[in-house]
C-alpha positions in Angstrom: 2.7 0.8 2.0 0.6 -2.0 3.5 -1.4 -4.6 0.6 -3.6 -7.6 1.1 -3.7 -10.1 -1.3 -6.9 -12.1 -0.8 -7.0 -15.1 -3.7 -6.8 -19.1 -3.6 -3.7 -20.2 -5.5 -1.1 -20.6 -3.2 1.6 -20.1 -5.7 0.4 -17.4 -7.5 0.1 -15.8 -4.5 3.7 -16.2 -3.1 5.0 -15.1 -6.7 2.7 -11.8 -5.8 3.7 -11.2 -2.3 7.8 -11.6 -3.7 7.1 -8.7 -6.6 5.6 -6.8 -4.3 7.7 -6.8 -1.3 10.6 -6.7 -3.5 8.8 -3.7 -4.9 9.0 -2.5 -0.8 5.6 -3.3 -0.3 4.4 -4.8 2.8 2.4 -7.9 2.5 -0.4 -10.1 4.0 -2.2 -13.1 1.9 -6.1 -14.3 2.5 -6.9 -17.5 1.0 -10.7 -17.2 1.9 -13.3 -15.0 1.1 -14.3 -14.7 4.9 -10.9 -14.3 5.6 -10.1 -12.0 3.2 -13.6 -10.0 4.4 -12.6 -9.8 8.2 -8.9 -8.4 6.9 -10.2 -5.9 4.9 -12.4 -4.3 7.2 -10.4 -4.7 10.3 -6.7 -4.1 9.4 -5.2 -0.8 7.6 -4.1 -1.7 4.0 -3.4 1.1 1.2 -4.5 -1.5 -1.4 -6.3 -4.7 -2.0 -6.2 -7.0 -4.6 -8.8 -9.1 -5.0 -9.4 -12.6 -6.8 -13.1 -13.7 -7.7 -13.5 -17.1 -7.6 -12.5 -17.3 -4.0 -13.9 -20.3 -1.4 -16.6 -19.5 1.6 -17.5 -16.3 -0.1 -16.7 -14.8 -3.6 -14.8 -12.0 -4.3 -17.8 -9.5 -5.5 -19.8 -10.5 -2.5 -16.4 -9.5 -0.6 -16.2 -6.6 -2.4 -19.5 -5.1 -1.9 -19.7 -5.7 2.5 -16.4 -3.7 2.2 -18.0 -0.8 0.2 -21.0 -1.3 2.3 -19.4 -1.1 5.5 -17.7 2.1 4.3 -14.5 0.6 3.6 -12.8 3.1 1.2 -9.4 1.0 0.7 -8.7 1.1 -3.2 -8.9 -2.4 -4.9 -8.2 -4.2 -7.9 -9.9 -6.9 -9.1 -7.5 -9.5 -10.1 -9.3 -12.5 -11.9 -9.5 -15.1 -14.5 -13.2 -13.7 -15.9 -12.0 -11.4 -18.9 -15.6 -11.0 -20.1 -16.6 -6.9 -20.4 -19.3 -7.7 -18.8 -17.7 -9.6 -15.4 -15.9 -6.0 -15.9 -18.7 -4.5 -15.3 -20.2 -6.3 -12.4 -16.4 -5.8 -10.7 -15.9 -1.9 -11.4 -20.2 -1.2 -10.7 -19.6 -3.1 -7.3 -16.7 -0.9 -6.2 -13.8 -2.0 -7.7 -11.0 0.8 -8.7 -9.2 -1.5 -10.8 -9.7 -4.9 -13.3 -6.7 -7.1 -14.3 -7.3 -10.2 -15.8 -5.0 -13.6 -15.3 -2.5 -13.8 -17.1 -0.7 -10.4 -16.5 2.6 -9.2 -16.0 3.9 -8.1 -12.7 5.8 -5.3 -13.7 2.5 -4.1 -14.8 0.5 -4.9 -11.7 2.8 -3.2 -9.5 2.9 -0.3 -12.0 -1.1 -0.2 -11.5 -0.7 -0.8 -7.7 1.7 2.0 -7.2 -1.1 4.4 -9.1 -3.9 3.3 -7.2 -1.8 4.6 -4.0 -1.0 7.8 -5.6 -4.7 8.3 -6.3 -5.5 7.5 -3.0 -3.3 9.9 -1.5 -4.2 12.5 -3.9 -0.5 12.4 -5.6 -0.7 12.2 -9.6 3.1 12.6 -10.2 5.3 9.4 -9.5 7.8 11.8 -8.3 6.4 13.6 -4.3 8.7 16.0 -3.7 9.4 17.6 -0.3 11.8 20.5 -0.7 15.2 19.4 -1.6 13.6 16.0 -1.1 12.4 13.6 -4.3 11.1 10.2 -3.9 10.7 8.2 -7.0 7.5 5.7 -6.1 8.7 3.9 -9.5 12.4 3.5 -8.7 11.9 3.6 -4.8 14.9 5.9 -5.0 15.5 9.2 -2.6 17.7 12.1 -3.2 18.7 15.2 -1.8 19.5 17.9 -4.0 20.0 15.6 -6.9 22.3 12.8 -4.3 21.2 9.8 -3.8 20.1 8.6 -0.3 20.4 5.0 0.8 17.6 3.9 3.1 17.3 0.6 4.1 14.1 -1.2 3.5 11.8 0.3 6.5 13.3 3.7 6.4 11.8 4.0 3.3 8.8 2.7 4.1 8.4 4.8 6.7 9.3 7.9 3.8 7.2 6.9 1.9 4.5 6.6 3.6 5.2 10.5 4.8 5.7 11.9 2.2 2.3 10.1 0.0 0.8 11.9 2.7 2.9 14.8 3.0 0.8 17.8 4.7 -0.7 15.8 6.7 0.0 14.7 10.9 0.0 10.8 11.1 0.3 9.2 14.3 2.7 6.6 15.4 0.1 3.7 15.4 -0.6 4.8 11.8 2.5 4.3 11.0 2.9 1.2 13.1 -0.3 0.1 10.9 1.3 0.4 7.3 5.1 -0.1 7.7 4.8 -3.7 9.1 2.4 -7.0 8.2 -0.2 -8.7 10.7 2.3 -11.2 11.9 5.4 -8.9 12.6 5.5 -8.6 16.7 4.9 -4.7 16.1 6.1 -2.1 18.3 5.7 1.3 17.7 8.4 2.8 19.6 10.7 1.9 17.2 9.4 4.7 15.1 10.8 7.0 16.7 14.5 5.2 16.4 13.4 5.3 12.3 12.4 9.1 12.2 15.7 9.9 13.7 17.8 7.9 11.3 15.8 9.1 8.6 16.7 12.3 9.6 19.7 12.0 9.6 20.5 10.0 6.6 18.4 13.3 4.6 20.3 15.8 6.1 17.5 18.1 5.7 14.5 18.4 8.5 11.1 18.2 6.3 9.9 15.3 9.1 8.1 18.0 11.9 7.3 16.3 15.2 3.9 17.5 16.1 3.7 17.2 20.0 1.3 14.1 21.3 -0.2 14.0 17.6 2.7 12.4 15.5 4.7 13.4 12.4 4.4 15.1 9.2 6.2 16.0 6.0 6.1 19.3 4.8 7.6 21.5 1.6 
């Protein structure tokens, strides 16, 4: 899962982006509020977090040109204005989330995780796929009840299937959310993933759908 991370303190940022790819997210940063704009309308992300009090143009103002441009990527508002009514203003403009600095990270990443699920239309931290059970709290795969160790992309890549489980997603899609703006992206190497993913599960729940792409099914 792919997140942007558009806010103006340069270390509080790079404390996020560490929880969260530790967390197996992938990660880009925006310092700018035109910056952060352009990304979120341009690039694929599952979810945004969003400061307010950002430089060139604020976060609300950010906010809104997304929702107005159609932009349906789920964000949460992550800012130092605590008052109910900047609460408001951030949830009424389009927000799906409100977190106010100081937080915990274990808690932001809890939320981060849920606003994917949402998303995807998944309400239980556990997606199965027949014999198959991913954890989105733990990260952790097993097989009939064995654990399965995937490295880093591989489950990525799961994950990604199986939040959208039922559905055919395409190899640029994929491409799109398993890898950050700067990574030299090639999306043949999907295929080399689905096969060692395969393989590592033992089980065949990842269908190749001829010229279309890949999906996970019970």
């Amino acid at each position: 899962m792919r997140i942007l991370i558009v806010d103006d303190q340069p270390v509080l940022t790079q404390q996020l982006k560490s929880a969260l790819e530790g967390a197996n997210f992938v990660v880009d940063t925006a310092a700018e509020g035109e910056d952060g704009h352009f990304l979120g309308e341009h690039e694929a992300y599952d979810t945004i977090i969003l400061d307010l009090g950002l430089p060139k143009m604020d976060g609300l103002t950010v906010l809104k040109k997304w929702r107005e441009a159609g932009v349906k990527t789920p964000v949460l508002v992550l800012t130092a204005r605590s008052s109910w009514s900047d609460k408001v203003e951030g949830l009424d403009s389009g927000a799906d989330d409100y977190m106010t600095k100081p937080f915990h990270k274990e808690e932001l990443i809890s939320r981060i995780r849920a606003l994917v699920r949402r998303s995807t239309g998944n309400t239980d931290p556990v997606i199965t796929c027949g014999p198959v059970r991913f954890d989105t709290r733990s990260q952790q795969v097993t097989v009939d009840g064995q654990d399965i160790h995937l490295t880093a992309q591989e489950l990525k890549l799961l994950s990604y299937l199986m939040h959208h489980k039922g559905k055919v997603i395409s190899r640029s899609e994929l491409t799109d959310h398993i890898y950050d703006q700067d990574f030299d992206r090639d999306s043949n190497t999907i295929e080399v993933f689905i096969t060692r993913v395969r393989k590592k599960l033992g089980v065949n729940i990842i269908k190749t759908i001829r010229r279309m792409g890949y999906s996970v099914a019970d």
